[in-house]
ROFI-732000 format. One record per residue: residue in three letters; chain; z, y, x of N, C-alpha, C in turn. Coordinates in steps of 0.001 Angstrom, whole numbers, plus 524288, in hexadecimal, padded with zeros to 5 digits. Layout:
N
  code  unit   n.up  n.north  n.east  ca.up  ca.north  ca.east   c.up  c.north  c.east
   Ala     A      Z        Y       X      Z         Y        X      Z        Y       X
...
***
This chain:
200
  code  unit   n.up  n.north  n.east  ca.up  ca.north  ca.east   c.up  c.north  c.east
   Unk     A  80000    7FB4D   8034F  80000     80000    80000  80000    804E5   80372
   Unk     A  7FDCC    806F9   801EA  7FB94     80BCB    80511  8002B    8117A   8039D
   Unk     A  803CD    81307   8057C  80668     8176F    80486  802F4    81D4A   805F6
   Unk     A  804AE    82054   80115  800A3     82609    802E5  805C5    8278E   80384
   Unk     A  803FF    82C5C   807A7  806C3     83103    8092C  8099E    832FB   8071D
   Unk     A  8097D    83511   8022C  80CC9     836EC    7FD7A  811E4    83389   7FC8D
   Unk     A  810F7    82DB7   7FCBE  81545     82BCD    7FBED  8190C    82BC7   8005A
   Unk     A  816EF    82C5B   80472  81BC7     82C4B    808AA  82011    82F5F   807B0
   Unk     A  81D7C    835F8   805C9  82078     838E3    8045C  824FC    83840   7FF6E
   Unk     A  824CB    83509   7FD7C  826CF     832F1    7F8DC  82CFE    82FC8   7FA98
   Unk     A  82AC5    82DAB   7FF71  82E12     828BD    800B7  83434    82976   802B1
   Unk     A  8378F    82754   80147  83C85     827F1    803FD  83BE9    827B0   809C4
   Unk     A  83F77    82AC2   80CA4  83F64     82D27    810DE  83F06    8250C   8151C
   Unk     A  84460    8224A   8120A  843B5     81C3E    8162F  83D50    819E7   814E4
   Unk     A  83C05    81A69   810DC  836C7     817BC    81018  831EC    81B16   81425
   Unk     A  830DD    81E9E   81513  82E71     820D5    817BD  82F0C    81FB2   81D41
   Unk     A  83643    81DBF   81E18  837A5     81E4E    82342  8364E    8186A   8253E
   Unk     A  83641    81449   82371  83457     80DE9    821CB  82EE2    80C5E   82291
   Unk     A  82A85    810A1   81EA1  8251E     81082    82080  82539    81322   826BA
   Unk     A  827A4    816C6   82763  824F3     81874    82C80  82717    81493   83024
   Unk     A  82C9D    810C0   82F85  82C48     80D91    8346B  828FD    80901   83397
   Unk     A  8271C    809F2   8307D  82227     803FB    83004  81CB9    8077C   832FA
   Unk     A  81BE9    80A7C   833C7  81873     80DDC    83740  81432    80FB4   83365
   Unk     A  817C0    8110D   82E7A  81356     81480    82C8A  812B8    81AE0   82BDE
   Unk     A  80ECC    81BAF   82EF4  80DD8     81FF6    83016  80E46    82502   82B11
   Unk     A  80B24    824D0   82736  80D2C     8266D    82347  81302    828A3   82203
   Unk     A  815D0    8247B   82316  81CB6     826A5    82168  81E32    82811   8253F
   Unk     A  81C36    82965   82B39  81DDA     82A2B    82E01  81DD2    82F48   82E08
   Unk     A  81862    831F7   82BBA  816E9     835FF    82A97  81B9B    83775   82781
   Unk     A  81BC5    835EE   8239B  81F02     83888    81E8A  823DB    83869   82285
   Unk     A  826D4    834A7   823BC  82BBF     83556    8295C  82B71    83B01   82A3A
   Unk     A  82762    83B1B   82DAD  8263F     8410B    82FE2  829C1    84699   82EBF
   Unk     A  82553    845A1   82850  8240B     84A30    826B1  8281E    84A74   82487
   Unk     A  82C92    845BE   82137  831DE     845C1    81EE6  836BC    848FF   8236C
   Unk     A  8367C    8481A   828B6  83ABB     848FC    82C3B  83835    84CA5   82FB1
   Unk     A  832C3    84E6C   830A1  832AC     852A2    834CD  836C8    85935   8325A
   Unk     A  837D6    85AB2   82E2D  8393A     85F7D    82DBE  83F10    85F03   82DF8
   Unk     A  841F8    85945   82D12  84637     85956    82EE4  8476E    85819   835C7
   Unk     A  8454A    855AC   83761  8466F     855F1    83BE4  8465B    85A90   83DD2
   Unk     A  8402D    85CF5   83DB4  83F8B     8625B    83FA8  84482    8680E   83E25
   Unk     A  847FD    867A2   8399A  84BC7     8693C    8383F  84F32    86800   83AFD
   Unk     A  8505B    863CB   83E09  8550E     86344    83E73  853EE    86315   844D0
   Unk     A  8505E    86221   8478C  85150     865EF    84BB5  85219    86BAB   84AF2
   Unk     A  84F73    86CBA   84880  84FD6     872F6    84820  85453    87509   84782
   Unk     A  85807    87239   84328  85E27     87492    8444F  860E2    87269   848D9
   Unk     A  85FC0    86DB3   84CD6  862F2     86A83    8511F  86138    86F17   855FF
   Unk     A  85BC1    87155   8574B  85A0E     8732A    85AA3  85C5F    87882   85903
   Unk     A  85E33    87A73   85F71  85E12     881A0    8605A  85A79    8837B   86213
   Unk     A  85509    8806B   86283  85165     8825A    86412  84D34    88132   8608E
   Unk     A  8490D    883D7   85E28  845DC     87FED    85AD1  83FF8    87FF6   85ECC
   Unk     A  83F1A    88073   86172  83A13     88050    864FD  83912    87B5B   86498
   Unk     A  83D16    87723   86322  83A80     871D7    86663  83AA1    86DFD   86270
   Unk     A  83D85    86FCE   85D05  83DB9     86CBE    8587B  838E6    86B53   856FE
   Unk     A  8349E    86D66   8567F  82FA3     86AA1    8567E  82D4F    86675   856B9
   Unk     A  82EC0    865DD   85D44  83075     860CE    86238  8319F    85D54   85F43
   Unk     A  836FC    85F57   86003  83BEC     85A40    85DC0  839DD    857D2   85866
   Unk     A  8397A    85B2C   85335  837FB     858E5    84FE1  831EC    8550F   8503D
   Unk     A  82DD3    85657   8543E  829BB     85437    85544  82B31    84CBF   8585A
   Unk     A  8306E    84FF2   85B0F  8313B     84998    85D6F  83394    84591   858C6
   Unk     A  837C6    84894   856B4  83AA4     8437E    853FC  838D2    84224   84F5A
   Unk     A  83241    843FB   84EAA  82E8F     8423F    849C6  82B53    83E9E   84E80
   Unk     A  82900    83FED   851D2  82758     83B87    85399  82BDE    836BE   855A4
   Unk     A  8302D    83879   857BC  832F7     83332    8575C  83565    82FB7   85464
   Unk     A  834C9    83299   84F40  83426     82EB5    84A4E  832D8    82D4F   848E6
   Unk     A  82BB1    82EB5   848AA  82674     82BA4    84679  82807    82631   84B26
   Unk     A  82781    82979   84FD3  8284C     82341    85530  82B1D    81F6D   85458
   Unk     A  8308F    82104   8522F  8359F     81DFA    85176  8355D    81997   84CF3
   Unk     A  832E2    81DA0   8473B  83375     81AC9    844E9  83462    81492   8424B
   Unk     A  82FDD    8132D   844DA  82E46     80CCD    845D3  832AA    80965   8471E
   Unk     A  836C6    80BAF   8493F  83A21     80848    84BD2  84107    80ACE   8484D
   Unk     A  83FB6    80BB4   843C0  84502     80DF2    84111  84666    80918   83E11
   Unk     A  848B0    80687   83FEA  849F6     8022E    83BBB  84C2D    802D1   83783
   Unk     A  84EA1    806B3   83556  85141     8078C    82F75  851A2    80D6F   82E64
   Unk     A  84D3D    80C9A   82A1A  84AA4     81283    828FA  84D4A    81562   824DC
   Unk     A  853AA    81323   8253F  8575B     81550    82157  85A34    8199F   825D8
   Unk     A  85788    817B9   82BF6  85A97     81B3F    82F1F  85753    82034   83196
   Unk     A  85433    82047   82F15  84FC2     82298    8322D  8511E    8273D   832D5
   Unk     A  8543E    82B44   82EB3  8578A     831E6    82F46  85A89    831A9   83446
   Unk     A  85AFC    82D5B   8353E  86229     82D64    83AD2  85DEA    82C63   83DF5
   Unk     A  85A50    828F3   83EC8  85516     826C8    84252  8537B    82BBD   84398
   Unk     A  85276    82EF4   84158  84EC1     8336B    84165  8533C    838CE   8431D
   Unk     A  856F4    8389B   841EC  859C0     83E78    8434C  85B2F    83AA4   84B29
   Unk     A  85CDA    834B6   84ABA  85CDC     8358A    850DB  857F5    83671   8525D
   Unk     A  85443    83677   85208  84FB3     838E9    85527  84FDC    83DB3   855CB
   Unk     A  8500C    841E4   8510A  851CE     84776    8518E  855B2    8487E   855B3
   Unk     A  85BFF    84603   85490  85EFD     8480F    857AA  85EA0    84761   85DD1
   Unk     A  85B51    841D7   85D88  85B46     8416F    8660F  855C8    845B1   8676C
   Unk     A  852D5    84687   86357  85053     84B7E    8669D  851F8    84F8D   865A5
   Unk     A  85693    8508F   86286  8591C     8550E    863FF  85B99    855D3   8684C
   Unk     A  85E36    852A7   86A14  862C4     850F4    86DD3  85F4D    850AD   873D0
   Unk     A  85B58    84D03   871BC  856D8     84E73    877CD  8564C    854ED   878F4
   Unk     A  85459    855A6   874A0  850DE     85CD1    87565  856C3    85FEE   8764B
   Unk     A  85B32    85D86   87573  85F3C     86183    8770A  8619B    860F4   87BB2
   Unk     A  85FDB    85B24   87DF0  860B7     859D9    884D3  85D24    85D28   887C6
   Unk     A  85755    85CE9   88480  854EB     85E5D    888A9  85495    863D6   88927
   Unk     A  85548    86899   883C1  85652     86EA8    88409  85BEF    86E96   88929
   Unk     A  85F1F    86CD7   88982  864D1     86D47    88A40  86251    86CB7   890C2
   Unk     A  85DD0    869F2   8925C  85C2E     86825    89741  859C1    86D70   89A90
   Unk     A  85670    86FA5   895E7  853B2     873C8    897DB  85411    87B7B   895E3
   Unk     A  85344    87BFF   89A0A  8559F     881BB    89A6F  8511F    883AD   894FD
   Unk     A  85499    8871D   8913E  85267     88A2B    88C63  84D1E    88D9F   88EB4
   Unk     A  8496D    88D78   88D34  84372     89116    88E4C  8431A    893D8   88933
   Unk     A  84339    8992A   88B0A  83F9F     89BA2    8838F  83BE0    89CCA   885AF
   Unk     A  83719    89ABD   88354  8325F     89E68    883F2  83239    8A218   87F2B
   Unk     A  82DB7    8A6E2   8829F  82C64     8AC64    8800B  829DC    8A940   87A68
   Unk     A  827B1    8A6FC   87BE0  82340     8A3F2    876ED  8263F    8A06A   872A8
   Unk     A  829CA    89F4D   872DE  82E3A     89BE7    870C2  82D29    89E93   86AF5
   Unk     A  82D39    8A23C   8690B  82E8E     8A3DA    863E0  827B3    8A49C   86050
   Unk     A  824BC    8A47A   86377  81F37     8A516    86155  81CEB    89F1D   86152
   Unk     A  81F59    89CB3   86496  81CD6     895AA    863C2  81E3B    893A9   86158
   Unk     A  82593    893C4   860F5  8274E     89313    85B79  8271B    89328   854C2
   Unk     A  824C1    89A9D   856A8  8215C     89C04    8507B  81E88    897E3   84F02
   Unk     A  81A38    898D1   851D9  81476     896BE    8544E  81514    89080   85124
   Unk     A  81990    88D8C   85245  81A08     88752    8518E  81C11    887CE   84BC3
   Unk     A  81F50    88978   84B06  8212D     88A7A    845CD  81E3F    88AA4   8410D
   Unk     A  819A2    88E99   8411E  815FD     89035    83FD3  81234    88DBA   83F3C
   Unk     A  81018    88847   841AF  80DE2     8850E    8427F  80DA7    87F5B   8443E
   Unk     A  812E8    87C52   83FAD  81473     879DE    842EF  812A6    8742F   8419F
   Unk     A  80CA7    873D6   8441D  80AA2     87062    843DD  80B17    86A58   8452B
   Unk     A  80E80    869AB   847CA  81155     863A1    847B6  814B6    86345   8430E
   Unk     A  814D7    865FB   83E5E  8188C     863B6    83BA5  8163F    86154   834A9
   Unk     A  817F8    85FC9   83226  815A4     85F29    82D09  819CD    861CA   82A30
   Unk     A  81768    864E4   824C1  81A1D     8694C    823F9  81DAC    86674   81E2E
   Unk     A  82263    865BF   81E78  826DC     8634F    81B49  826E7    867D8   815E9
   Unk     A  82606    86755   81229  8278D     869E4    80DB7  82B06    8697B   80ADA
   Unk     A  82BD4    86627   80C5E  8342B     864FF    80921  83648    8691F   80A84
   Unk     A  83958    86A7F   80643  83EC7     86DAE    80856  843A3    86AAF   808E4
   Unk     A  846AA    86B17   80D6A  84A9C     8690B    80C8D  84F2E    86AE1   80AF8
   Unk     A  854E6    86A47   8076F  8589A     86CBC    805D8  85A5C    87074   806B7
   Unk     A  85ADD    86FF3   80D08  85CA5     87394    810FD  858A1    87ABA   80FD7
   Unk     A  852D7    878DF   8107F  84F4B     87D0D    80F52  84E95    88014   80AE3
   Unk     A  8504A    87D81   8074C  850FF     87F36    801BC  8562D    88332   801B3
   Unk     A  85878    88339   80433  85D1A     885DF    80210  86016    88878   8079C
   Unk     A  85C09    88AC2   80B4F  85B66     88F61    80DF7  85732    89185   80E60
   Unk     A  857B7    8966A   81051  851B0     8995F    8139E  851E1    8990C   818B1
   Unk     A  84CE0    898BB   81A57  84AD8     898FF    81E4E  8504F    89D65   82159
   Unk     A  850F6    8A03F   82153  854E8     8A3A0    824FB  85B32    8A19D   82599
   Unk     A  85DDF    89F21   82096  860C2     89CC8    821E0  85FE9    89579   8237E
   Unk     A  85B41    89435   82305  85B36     88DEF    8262F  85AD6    89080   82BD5
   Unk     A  8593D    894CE   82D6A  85932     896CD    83423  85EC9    897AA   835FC
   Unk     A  86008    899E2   83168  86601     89B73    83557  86AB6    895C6   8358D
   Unk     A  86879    89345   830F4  86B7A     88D21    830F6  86954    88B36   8354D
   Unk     A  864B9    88A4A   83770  86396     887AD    83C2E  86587    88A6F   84136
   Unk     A  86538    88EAF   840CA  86753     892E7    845B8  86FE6    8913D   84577
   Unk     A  87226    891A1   841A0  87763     88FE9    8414A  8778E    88A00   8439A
   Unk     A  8740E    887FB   840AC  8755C     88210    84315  87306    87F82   848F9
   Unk     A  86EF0    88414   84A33  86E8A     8831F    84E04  871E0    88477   85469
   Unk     A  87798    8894C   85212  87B3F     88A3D    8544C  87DC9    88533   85499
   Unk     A  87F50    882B1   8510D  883AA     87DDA    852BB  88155    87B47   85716
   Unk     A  884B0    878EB   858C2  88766     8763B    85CBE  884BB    86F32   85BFD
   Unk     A  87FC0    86E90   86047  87EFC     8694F    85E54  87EE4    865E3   85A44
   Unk     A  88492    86328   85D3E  8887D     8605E    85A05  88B5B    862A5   85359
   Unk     A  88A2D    8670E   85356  88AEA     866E7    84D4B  88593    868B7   84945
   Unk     A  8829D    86A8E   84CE6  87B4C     86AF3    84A3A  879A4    864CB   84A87
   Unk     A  87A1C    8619B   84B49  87767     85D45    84ECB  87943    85AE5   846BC
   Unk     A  87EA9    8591E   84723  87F84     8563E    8424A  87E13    85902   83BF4
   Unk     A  87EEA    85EBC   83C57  87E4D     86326    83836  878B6    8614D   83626
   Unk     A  874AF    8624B   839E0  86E99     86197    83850  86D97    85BBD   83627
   Unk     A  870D4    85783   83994  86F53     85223    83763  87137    85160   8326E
   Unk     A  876A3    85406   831D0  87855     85417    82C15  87616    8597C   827B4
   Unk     A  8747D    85B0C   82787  8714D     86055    82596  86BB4    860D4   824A1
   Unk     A  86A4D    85F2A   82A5B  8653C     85E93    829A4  86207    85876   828D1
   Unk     A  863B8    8558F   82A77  861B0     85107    82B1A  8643F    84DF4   82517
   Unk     A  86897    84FF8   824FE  86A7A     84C4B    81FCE  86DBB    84650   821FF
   Unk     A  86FD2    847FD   82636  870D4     840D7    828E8  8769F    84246   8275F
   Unk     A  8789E    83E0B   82627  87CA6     83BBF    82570  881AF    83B25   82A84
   Unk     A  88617    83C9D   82A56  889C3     83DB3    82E5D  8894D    8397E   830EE
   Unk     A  889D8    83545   82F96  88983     82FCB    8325B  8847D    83154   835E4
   Unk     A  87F42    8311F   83320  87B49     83107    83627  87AAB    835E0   83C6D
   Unk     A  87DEB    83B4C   83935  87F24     83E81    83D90  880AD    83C9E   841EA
   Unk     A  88471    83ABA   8404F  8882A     838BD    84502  88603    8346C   84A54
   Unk     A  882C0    83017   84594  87E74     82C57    84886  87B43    8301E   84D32
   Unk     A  87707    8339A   84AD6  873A0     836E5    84DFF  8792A    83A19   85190
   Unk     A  87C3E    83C08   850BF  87E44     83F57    8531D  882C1    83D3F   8591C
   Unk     A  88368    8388D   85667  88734     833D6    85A4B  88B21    8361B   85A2D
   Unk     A  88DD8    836A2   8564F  892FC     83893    85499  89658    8358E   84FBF
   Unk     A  89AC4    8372D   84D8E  89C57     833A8    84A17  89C1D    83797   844E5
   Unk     A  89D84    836F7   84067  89C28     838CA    83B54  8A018    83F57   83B1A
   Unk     A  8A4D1    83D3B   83C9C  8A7E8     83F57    83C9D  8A78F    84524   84112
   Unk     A  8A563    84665   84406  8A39C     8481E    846AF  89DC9    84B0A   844FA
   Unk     A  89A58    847D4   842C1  89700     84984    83F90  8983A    84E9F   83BE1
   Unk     A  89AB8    84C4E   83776  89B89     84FC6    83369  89FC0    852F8   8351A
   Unk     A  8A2BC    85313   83956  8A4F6     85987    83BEE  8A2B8    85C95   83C0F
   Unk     A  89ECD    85B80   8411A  89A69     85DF5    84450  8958E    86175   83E91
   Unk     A  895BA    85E48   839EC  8930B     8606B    83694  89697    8657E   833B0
   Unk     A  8991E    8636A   8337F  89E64     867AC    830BB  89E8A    86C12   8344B
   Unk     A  89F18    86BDB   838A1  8A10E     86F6D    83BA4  89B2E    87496   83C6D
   Unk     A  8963B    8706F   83C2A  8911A     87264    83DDC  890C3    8768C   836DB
   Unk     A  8920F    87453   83339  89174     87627    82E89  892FD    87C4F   82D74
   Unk     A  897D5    87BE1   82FB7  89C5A     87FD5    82F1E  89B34    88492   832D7
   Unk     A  89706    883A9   836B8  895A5     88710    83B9A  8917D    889D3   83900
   Unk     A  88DB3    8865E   8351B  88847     8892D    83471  88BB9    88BFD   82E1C
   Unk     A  88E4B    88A9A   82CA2  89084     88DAC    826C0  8919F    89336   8287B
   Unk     A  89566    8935F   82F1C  896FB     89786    8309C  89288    89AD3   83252
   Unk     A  88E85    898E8   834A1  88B53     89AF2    83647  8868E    89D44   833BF
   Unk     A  88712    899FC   82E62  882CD     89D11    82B44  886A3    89F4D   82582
   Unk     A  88BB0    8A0A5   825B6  88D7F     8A3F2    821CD  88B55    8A765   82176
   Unk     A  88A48    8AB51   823B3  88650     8AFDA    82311  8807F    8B055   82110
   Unk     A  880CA    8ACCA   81EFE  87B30     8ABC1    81E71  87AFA    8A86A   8187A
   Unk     A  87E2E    8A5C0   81896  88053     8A1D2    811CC  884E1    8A455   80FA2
***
């Protein structure tokens, strides 16, 4: 039986995740196009830099199409998929931490420039909850607050906020225990409340 395109979109998120480890290309697609605007989000609040989120989101879509094949239980595939996110976060933050900061003059016009045209991507029309119920000026200053914290309390905030993962699962990606988890969230919560009172 021949599946059209249309229905992929239809499909629960494990059924999609099931065809693509049988190597079908098709759901792999729909994969894609389901998780590129969250990933790409959630570097965007993990990074203090966004020059390279591009990158990052470009790698851990290709190392998931790569990976896929070999996920044996596609009930895990959200925890499968945020550790890929988090070790290239954790890489790209060994290797900034390695090398001395460069601004180029051109930095703010290539940026435009990519923004403006950002032809590696497929364009997501969902809104998600989060988008619905700010503007554009306060989702900037929420990313600018949260991008003040401290690692270790941005690191769990976004997985629980943005990603939707579960404290247990935090803790898994994070190599920490639960209890510790949901501090670190509390504490990260209470920083961005203070920090954006002026503004809510």
């Amino acid at each position: 039986m021949n599946i059209g395109k249309p229905q992929y979109k239809k499909m629960p998120l494990e059924e999609v995740v099931i065809l693509a480890t049988q190597n079908d290309c098709r759901a792999l697609e729909e994969l894609i196009q389901r998780e590129q605007k969250n990933i790409f989000a959630t570097f965007t609040y993990l990074a203090k830099k966004t020059d390279n989120v591009y990158d990052l989101t470009q790698e851990a879509l290709m190392r998931m199409a790569k990976g896929i094949i070999n996920l044996r239980n596609p009930k895990t595939f959200k925890s499968w998929l945020n550790h890929i996110v988090m070790n290239l976060f954790y890489d790209n933050l060994r290797k900034i931490n390695r090398i001395p900061p460069i601004i180029s003059i051109d930095e703010e016009n290539e940026n435009e420039k990519f923004v403006t045209n950002p032809q590696n991507f497929i364009p997501d029309k969902k809104c998600k909850p989060l988008e619905k119920c700010i503007s554009n000026e306060l989702d900037r200053m929420i990313k600018h607050e949260m991008q003040q914290l401290p690692e270790h309390f941005r690191v769990p905030i976004v997985l629980r906020e943005l990603q939707g993962l579960s404290y247990e699962e935090i803790a898994e990606v994070t190599k920490t225990n639960v209890g510790t988890v949901k501090s670190r969230i509390s504490r990260a919560r209470s920083r961005l409340q203070d920090g954006l009172k002026d503004y809510i």
